[in-house]
KEVOTI-992867 format. One line per 10 residues: their letters; for each residue x, y, z of C-alpha. Coordinates in steps of 0.1 Angstrom, whole numbers, plus 5000, padded with zeros to 4 digits. Example, Ala and Ser with C-alpha at 12.3 -4.5 7.8 and 13.67 -1.06 7.14 Angstrom:
2
AS	5123,4955,5078 ~ 5137,4989,5071
END
This chain:
161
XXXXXXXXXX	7592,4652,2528 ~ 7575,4649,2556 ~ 7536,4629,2564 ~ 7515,4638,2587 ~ 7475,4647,2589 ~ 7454,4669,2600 ~ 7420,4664,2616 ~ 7389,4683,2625 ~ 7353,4684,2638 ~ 7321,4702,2630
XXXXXXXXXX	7287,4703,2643 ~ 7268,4712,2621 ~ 7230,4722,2622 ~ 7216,4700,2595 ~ 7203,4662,2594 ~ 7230,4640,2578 ~ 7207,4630,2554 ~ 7205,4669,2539 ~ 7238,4673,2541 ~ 7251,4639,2528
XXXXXXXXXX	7225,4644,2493 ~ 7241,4680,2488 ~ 7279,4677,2497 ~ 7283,4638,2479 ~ 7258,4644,2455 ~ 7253,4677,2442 ~ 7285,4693,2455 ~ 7301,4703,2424 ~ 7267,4725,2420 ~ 7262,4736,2451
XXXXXXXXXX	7297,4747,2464 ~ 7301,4779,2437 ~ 7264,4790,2445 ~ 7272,4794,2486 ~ 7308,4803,2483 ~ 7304,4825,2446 ~ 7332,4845,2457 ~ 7362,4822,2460 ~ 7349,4795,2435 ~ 7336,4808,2404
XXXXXXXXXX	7324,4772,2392 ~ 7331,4733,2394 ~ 7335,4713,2368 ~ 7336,4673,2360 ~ 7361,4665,2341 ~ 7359,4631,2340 ~ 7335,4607,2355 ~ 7296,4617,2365 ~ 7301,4626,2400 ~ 7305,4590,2417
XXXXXXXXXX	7342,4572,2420 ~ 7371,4583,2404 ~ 7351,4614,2388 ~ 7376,4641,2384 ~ 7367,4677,2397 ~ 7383,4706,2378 ~ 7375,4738,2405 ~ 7380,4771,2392 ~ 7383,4799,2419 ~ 7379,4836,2416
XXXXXXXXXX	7403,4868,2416 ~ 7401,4869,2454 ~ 7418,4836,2457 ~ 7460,4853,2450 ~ 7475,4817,2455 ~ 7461,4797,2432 ~ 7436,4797,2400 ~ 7425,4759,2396 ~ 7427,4727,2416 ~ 7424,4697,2404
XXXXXXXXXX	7407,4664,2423 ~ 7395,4627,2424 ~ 7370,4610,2445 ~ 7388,4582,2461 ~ 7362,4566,2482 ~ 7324,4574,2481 ~ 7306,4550,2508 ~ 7273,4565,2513 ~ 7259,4539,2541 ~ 7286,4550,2565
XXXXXXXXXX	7283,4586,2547 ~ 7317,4589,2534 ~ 7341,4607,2504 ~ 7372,4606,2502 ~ 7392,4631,2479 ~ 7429,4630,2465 ~ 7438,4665,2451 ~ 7466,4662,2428 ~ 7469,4696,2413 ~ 7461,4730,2428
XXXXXXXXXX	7453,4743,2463 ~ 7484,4737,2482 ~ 7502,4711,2462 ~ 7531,4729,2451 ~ 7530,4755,2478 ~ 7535,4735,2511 ~ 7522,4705,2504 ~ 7536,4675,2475 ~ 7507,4654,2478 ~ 7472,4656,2500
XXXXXXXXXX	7439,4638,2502 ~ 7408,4643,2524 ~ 7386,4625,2541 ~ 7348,4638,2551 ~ 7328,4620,2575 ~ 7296,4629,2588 ~ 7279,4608,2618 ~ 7243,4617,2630 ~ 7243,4632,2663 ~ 7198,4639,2663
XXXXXXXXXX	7177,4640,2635 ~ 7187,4681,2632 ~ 7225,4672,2641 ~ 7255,4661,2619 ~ 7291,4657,2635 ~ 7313,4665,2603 ~ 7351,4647,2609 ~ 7378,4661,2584 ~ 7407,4641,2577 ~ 7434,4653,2554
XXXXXXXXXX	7466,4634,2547 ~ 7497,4650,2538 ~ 7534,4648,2532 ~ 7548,4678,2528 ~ 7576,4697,2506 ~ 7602,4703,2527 ~ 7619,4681,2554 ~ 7602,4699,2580 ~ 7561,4694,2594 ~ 7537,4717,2592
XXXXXXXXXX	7532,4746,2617 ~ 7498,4748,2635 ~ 7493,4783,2614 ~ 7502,4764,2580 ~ 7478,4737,2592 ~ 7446,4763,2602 ~ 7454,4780,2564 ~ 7452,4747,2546 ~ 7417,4737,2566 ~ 7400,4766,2569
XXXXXXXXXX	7388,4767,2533 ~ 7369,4733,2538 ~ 7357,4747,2570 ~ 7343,4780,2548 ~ 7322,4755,2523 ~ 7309,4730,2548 ~ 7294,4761,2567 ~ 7282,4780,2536 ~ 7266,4744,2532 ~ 7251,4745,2567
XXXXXXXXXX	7241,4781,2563 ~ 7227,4777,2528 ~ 7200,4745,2543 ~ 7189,4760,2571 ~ 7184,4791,2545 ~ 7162,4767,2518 ~ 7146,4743,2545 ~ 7132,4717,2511 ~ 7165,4717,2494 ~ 7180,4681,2493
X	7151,4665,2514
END
């Protein structure tokens, strides 16, 4: 087993206040509706979306590798606009990864701007880390939501005002 992380940047076009109020607080609702063919729905299994809720995600037929996935909200700091997730079942663990959280920033860059920072924590199966490929796989579906997000508020201008 290996540790290691992976980290990212997006600008997105969006105030950090829209964005904050639909990814930390309506998430679990709004994720299936702009990415309906990869996740079919989001469910709370435990909790009522705040700290330590449980998210049970169910993802479509399109998605071969894996049917569920299975998370916690670690951290949820909302004046420094903040989550942190663990996923413990699902998504990669089992595939490359044995264990993996994530953490989403998002700073203000102008009143239109939001700098999104991705952190995701690892260790790995195997002995060996991550190739940049394995790496891109693993991030590029939280790339996909956060600008289906984007997309979907500059679509519906008074959502999460």
């Amino acid at each position: 087993m290996v540790a290691g992380s992976i980290k990212s940047e997006h600008l997105l076009s969006v105030s950090i206040d829209r964005v904050w109020k639909a990814v930390a607080f309506d998430g679990y609702n709004l994720v299936p509706k702009v990415v309906p063919d990869f996740i079919s729905s989001i469910e709370l299994s435990e909790g009522d979306g705040g700290l330590g809720t449980v998210l049970k995600i169910n993802f479509t037929d399109a998605v071969e590798k894996f049917r569920i996935a299975k998370e916690r909200i670690e951290e949820i700091d909302p004046e420094k606009h903040a989550i942190k997730y663990t996923i413990f079942e699902g998504w990669h663990i089992g595939l490359t990864l044995k264990s993996y959280s994530i953490e989403v920033k998002f700073e203000e860059v102008n009143s239109s701007e939001t700098l999104v920072k991705l952190n995701l924590e690892h260790d790995t199966i195997e002995n060996t880390p991550l190739v940049v490929e394995e790496e891109e796989e693993i991030m590029k579906d939280y790339v996909l939501m956060l600008k289906a997000i984007e997309g979907y508020l500059i679509e519906n201008p008074t959502s999460y005002v």
